[in-house]
Backbone as a ProteinNet text record, in pm:
[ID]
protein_1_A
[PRIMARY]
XXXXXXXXXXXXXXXXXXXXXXXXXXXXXXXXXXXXXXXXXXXXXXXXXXXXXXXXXXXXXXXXXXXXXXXXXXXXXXXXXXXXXXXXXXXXXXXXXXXXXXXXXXXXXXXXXXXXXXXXXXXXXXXXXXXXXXXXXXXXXXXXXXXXXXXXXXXXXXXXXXXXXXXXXXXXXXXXXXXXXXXXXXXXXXXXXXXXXXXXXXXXXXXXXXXXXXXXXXXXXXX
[TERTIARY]
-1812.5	-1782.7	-1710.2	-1606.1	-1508.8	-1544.1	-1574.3	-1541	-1439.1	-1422.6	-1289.3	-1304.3	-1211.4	-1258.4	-1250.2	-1321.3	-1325.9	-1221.4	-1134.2	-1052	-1087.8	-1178.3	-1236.1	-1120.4	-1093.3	-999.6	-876.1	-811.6	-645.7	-608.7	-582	-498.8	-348.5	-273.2	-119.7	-56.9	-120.1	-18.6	-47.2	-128.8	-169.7	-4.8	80.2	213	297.8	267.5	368.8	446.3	380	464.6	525.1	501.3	663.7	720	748.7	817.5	945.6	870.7	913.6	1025.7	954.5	1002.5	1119.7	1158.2	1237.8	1348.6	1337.6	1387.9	1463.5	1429.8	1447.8	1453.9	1360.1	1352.5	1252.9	1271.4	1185.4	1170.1	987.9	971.1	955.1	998	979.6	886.5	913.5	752.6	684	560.3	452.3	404.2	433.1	453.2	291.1	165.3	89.7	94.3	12.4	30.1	-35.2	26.3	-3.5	-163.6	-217.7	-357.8	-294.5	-378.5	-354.6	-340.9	-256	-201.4	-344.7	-336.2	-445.1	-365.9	-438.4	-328.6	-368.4	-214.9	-233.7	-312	-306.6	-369.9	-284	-255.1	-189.6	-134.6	-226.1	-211.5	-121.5	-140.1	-67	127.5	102.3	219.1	302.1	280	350.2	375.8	326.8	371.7	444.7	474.2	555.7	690.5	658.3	777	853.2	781.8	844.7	934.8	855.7	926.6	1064	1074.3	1190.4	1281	1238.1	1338.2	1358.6	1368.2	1363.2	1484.7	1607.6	1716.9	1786.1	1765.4	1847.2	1886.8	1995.5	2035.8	2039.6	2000.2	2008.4	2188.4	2226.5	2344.1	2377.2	2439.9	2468.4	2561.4	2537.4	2611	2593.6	2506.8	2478.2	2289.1	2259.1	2107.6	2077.5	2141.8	2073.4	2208.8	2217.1	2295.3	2319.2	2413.1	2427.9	2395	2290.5	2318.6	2425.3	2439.5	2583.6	2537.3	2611.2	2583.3	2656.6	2591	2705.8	2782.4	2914.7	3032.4	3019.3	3014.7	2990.7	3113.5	3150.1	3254.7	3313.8	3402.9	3493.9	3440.5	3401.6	3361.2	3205.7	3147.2	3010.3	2950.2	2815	2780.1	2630.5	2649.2	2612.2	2454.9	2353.3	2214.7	2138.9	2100	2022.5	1923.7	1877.4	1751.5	1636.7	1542.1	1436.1	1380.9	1382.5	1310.1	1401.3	1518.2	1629.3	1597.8	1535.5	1441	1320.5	1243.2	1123.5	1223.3	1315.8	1388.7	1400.9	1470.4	1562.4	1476.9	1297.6	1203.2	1166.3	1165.2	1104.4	1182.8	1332	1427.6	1428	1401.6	1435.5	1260.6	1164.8	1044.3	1034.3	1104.6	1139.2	1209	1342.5	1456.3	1420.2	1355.6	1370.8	1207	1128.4	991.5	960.3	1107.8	1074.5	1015.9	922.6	802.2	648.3	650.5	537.5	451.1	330.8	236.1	114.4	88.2	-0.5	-156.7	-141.5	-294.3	-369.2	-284.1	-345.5	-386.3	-374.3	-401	-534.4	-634.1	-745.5	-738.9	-652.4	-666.9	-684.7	-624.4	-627.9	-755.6	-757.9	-887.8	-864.6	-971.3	-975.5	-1115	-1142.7	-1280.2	-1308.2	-1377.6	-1421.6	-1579.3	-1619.1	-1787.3	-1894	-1774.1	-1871.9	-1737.2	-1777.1	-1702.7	-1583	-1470.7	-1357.6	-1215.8	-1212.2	-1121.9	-1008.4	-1017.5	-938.4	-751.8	-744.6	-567.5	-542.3	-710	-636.2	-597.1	-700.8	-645.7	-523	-441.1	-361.3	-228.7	-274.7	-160.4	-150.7	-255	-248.8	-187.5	-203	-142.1	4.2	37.1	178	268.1	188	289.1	312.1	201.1	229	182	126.2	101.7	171.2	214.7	304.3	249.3	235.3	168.6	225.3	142.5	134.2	136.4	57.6	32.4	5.2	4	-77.6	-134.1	-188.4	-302.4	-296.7	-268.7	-238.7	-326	-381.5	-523.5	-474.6	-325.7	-350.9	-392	-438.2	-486	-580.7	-640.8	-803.4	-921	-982	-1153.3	-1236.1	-1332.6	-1417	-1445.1	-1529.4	-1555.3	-1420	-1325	-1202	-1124.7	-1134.4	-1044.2	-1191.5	-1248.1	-1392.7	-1370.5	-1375.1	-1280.8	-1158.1	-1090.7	-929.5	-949.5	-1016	-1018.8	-1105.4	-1203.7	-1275.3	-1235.9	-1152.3	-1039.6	-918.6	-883.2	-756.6	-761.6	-908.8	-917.4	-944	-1012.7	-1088.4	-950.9	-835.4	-698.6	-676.5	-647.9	-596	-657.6	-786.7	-874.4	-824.7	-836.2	-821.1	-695.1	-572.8	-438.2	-439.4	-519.2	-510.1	-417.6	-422	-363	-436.4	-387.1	-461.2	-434.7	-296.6	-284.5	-261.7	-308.2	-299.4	-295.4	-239.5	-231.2	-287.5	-348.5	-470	-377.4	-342.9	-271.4	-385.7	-436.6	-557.7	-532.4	-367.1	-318	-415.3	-366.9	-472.2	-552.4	-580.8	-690	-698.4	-557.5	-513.2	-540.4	-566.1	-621.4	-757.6	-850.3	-995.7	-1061.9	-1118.8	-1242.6	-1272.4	-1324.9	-1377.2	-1342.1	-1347	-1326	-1274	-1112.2	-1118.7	-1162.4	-1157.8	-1296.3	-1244	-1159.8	-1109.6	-1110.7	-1070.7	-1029.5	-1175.1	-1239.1	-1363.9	-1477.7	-1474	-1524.3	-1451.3	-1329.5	-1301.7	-1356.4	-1347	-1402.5	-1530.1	-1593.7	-1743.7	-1730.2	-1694.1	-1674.4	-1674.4	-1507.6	-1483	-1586.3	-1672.2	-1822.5	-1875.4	-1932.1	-2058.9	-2106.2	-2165.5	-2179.4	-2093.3	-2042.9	-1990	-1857.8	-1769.8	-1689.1	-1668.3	-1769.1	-1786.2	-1781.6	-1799.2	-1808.4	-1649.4	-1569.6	-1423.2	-1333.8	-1361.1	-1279.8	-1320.2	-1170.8	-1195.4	-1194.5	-1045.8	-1033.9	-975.9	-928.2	-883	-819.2	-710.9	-635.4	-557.4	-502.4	-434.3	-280.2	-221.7	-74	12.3	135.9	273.4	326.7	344.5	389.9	541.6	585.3	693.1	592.6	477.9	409.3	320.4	315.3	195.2	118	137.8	82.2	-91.2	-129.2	-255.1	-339.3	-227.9	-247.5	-278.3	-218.4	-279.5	-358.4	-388.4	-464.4	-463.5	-468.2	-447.2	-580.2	-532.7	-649.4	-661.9	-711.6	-734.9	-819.4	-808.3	-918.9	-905.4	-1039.4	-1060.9	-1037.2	-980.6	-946.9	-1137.6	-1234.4	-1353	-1447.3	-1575.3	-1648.1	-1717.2	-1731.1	-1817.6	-1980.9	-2058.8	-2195.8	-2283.1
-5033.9	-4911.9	-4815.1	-4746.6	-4680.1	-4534.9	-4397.5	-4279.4	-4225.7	-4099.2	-4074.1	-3949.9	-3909.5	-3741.1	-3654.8	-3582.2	-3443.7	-3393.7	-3261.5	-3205.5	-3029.4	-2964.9	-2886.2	-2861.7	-2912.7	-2935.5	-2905.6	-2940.4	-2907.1	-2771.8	-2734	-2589.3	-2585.2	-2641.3	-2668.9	-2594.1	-2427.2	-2315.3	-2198	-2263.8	-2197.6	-2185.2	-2231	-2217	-2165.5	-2126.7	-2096.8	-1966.4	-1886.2	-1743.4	-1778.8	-1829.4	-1859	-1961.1	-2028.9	-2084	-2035.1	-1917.2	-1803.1	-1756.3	-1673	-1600.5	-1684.6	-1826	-1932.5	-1929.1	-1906.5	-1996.7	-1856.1	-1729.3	-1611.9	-1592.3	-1618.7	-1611.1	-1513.4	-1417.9	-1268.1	-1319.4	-1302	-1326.4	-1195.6	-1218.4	-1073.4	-1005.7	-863.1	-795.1	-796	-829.2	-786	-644.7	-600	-435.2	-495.8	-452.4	-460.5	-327.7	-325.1	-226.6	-94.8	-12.8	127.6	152.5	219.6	274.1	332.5	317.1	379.7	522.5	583.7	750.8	834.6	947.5	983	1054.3	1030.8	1064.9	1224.5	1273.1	1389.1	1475.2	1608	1676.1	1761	1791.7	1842.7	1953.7	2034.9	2140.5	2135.8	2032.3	1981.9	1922	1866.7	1822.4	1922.3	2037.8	2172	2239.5	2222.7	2288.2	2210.3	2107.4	2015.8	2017.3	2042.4	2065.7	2196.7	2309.6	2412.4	2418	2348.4	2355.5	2260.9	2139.4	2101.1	2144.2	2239	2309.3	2457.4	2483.5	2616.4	2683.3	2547.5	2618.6	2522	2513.1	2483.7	2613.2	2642.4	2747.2	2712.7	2771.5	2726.5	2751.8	2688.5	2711.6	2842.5	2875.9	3044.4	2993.2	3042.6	3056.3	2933.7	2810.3	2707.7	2750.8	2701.2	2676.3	2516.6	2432.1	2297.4	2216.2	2117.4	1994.2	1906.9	1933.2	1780.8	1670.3	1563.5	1432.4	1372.1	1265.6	1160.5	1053	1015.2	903.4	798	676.7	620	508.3	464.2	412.8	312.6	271.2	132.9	81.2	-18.8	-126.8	-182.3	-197.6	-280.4	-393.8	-401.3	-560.1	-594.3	-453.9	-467.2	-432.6	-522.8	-526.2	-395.8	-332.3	-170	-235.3	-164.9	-145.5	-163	-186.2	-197	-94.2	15.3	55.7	28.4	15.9	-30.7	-7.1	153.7	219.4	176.2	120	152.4	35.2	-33	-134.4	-31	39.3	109.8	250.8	301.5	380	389.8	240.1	226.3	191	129.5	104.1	236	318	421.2	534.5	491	598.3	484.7	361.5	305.6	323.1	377.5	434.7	541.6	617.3	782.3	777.6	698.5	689.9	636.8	554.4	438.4	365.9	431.4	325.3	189.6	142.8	49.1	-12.8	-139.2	-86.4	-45.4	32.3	134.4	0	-26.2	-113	-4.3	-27.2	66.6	37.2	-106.7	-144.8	-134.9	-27.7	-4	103.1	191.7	314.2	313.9	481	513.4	498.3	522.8	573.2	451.3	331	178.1	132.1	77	23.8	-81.2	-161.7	-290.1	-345.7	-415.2	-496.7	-554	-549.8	-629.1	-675	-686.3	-704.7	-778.7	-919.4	-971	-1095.4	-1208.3	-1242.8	-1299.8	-1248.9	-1398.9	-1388.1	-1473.9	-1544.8	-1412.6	-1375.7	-1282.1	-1287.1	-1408.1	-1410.4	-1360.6	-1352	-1257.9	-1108.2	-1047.9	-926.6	-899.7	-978.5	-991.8	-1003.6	-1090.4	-1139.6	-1015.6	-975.9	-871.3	-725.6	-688.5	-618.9	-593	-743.7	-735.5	-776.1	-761.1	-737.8	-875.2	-991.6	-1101.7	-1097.8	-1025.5	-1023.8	-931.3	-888.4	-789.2	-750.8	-605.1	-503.2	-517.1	-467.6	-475	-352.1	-291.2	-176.7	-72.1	75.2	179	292	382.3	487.5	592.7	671.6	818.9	917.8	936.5	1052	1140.9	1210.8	1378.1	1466.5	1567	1652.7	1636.5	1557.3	1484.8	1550.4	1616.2	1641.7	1473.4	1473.8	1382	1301.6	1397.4	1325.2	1273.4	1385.4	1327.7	1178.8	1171.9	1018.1	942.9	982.1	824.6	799.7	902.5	828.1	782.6	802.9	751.6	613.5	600.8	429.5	394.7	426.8	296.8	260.8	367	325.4	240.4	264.6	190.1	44.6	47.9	-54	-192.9	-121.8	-114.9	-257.9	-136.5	-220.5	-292.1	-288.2	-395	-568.4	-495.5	-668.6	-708.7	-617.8	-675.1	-726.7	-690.9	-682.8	-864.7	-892.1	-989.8	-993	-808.1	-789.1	-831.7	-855.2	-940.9	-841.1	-761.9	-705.7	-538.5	-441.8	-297.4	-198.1	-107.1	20.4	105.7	180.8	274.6	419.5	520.3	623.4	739.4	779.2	884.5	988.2	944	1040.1	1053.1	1095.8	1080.4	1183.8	1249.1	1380.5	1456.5	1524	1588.2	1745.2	1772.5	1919.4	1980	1786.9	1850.4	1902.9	1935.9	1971.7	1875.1	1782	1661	1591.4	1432.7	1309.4	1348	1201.4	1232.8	1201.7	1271.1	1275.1	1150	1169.7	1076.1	945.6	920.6	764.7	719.9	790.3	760.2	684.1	737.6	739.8	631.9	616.9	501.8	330.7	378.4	308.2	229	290	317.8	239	267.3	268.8	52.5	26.7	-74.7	-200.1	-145.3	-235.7	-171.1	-109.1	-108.9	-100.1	-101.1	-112.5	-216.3	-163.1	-267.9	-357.2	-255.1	-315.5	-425.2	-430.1	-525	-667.4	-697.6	-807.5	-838.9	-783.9	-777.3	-800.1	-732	-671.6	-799.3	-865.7	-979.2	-896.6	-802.4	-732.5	-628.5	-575.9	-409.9	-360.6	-298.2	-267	-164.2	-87.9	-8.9	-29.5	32.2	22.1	13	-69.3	-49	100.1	92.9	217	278	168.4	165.4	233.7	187.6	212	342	402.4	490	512.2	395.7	400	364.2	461	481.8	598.4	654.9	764	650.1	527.4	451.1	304.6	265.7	135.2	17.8	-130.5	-233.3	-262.3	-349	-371.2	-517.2	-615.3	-761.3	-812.3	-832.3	-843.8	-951.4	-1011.4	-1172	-1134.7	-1282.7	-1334.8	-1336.2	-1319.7	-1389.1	-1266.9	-1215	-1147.8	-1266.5	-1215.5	-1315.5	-1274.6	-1432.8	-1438.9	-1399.3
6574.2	6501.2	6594.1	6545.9	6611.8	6561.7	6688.7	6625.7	6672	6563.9	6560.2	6638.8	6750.1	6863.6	6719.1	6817.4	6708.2	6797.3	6641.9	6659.1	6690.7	6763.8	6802.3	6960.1	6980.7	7106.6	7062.8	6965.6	6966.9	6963.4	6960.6	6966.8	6978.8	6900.5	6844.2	6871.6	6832.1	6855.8	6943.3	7092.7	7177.2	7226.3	7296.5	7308.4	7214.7	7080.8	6968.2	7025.8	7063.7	7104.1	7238.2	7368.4	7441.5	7355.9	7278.4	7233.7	7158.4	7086.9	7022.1	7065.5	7193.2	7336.5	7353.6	7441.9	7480	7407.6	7251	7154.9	7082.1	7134.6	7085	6942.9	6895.4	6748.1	6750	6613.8	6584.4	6469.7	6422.4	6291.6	6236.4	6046	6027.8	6015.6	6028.7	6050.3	5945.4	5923.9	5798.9	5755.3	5633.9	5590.4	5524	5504.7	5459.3	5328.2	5249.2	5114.4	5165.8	5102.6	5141.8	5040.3	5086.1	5036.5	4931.2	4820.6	4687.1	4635.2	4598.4	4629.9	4520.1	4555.4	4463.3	4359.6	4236	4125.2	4078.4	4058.6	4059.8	3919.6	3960.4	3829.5	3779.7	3636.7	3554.5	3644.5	3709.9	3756.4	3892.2	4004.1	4061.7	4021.9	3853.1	3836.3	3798.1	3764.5	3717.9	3807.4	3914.6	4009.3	4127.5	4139.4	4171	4068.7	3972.4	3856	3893.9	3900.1	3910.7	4081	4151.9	4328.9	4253.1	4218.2	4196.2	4114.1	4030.6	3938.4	3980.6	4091.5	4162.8	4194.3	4193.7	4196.1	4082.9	3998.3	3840.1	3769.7	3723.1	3706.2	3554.9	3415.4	3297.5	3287.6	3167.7	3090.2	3011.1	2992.7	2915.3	2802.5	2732.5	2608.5	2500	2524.7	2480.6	2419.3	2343.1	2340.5	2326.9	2281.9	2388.9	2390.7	2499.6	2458.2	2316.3	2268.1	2161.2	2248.6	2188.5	2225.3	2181.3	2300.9	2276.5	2236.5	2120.5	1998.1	2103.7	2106.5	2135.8	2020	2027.3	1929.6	1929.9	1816.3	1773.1	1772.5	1864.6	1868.7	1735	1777.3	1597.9	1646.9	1498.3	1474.8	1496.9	1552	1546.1	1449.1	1418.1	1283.7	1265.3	1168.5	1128.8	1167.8	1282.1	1224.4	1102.8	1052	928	960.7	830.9	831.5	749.4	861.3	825	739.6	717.8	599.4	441.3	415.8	379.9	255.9	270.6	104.3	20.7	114.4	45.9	7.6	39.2	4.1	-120.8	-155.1	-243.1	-358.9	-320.6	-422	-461.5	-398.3	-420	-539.5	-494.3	-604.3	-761.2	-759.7	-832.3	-962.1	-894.3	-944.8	-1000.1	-911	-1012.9	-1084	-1061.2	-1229.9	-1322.1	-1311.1	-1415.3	-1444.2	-1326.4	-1372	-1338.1	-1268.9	-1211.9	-1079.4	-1150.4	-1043.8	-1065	-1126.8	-1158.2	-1239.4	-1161.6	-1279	-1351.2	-1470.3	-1508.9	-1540	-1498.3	-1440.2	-1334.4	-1239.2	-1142.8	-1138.6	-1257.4	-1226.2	-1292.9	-1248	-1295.1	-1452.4	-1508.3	-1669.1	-1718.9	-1704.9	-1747	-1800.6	-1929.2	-1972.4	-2010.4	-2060.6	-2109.2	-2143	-2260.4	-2256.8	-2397.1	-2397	-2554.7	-2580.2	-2719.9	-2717.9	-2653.3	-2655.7	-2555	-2448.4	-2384.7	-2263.3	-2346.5	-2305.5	-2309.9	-2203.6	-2197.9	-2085.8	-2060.1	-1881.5	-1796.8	-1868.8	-1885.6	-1940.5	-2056.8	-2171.5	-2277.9	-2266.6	-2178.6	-2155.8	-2065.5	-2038.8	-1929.9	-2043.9	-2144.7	-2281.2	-2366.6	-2349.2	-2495	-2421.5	-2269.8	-2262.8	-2235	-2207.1	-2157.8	-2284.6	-2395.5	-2531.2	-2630.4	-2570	-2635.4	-2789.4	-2853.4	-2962.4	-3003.5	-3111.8	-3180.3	-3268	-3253.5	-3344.8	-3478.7	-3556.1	-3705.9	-3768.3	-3710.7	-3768.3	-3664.6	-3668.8	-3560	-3680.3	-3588.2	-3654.8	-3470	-3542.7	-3457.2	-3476.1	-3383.6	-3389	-3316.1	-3305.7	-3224.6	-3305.3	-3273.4	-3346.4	-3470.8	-3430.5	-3506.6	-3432.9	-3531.1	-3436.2	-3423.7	-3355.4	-3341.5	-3445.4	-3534.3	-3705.1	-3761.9	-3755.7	-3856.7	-3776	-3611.3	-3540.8	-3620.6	-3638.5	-3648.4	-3812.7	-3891.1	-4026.7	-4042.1	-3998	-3992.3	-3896.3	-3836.8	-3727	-3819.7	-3893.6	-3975.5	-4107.3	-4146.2	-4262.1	-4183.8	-4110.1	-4050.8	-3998.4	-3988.1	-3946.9	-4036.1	-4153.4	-4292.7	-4329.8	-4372	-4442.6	-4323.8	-4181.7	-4109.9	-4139.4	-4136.6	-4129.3	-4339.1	-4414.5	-4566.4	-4582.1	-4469.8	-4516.1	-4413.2	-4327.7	-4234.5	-4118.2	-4071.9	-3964.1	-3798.4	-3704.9	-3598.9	-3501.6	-3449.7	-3345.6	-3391	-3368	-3414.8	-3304.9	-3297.7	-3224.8	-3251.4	-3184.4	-3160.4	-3087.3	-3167.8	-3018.2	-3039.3	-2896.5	-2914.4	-2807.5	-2725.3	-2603.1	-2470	-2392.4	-2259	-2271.1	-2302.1	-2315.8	-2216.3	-2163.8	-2055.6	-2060	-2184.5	-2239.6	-2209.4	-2256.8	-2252	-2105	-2096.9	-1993.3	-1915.9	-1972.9	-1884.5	-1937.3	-1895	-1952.3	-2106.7	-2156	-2246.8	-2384	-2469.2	-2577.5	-2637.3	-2729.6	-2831.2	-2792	-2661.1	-2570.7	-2574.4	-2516.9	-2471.2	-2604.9	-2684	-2810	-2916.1	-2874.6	-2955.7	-2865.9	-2726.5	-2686.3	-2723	-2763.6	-2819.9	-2921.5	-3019	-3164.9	-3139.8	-3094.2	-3056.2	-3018.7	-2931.1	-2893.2	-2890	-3044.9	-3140.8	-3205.7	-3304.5	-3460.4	-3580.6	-3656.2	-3718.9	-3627.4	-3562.5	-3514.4	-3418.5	-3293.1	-3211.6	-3303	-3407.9	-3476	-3488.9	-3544.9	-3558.7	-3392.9	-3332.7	-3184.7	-3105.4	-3093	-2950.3	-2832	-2812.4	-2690.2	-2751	-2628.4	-2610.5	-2501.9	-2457.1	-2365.6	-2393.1	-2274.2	-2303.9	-2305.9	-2391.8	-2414.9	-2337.3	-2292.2	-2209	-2233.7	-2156.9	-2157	-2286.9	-2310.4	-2429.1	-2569.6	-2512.6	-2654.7	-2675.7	-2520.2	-2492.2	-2381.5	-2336	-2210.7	-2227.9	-2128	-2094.9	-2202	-2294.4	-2444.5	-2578.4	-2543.8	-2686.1	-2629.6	-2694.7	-2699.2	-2779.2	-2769.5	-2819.1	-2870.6	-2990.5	-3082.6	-3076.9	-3104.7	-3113.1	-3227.9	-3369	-3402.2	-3491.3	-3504.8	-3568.8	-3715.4	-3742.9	-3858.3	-4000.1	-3916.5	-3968	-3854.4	-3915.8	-3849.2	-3725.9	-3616.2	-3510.2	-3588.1	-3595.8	-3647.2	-3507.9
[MASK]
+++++++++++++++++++++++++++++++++++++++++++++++++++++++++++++++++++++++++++++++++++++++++++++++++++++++++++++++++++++++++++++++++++++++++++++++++++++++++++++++++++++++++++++++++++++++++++++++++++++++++++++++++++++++++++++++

């Protein structure tokens, strides 16, 4: 068995510096990092501000610089602005309405006596059935809209009308909540009518909006 010397003995670069020396080579010097500056205080930086601005003389007869735009090269193609789509959604909402959904708003109703499928109210408000008939309650007291909807409704079902208009206006006058809307609501799912009424929604706006309401009603009373 062979050991191997220990290397506790070499020292390679006990000669490295005359070699150095001999060979006149300078290595470069090592800059180690400066200690970390202490950061100043507001109060410090204002007054460091004011020593360097001590001899700036303001401008006379100007109150500020124009900034300089700079020129867009021929043939370079214009910035786009960013804002410059919601702009254009936004003017195209105030002219025209387009845009504007009216199922999102608070006033929006919808329902019926008892469950049926999310797509009819989705059909009936976006106009797939075509009205037959309407019944207009402005200027109706309470008692007088509740006779005029149970007569109106009376001939719709005898005449074998299916889709009807309801206008009762948003009730932007009353006090609180409005009366007429609210109450036909009512009417709709409960008492005799819930038997008749599949659904109910409020009007496109072509028709009324969120001021009238859609009618749905069966061919046959539900048992």
């Amino acid at each position: 068995m062979t050991y191997r010397r220990s290397s506790i003995g070499n020292r390679p670069f006990n000669s490295l510096g005359n070699l150095l020396a001999e060979k006149n080579i300078h290595l470069p010097e090592v800059c180690l990092p400066e200690a970390p500056v202490r950061r100043m205080t507001p109060r410090e930086e204002r007054r460091l501000f004011r020593q360097a601005m001590a001899d700036v003389i303001p401008l006379s007869g100007r109150r500020g610089i124009a900034p300089v735009r700079a020129r867009r090269r021929y043939g370079e193609p214009v910035p786009e602005d960013p804002d410059a789509e919601a702009i254009q959604q936004l003017r195209k909402l105030v002219e025209t309405g387009d845009g504007f959904v009216l199922k999102h708003t608070a006033e929006y109703v919808e329902g019926s006596a008892g469950w049926i499928p999310p797509e009819m109210f989705r059909r009936l408000h976006r106009g797939y059935f075509s009205i037959q008939d309407h019944v207009d309650l402005h200027g109706l007291s309470l008692t007088a809209a509740k006779t005029h909807v149970d007569r109106f409704l009376e001939q719709a079902i005898a005449s074998g009308k299916r889709a009807v208009l309801v206008v009762h206006g948003r009730g932007r006058c009353s006090p609180g909540p409005p009366v007429l809307k609210r109450n036909l609501i009512r009417w709709l799912v409960s008492g005799r009518w819930k038997r008749w009424v599949i659904a109910f929604t409020s009007a496109r706006a072509c028709d009324g909006g969120t001021g009238a309401t859609y009618v749905l009603l069966r061919r046959r009373p539900k048992q």
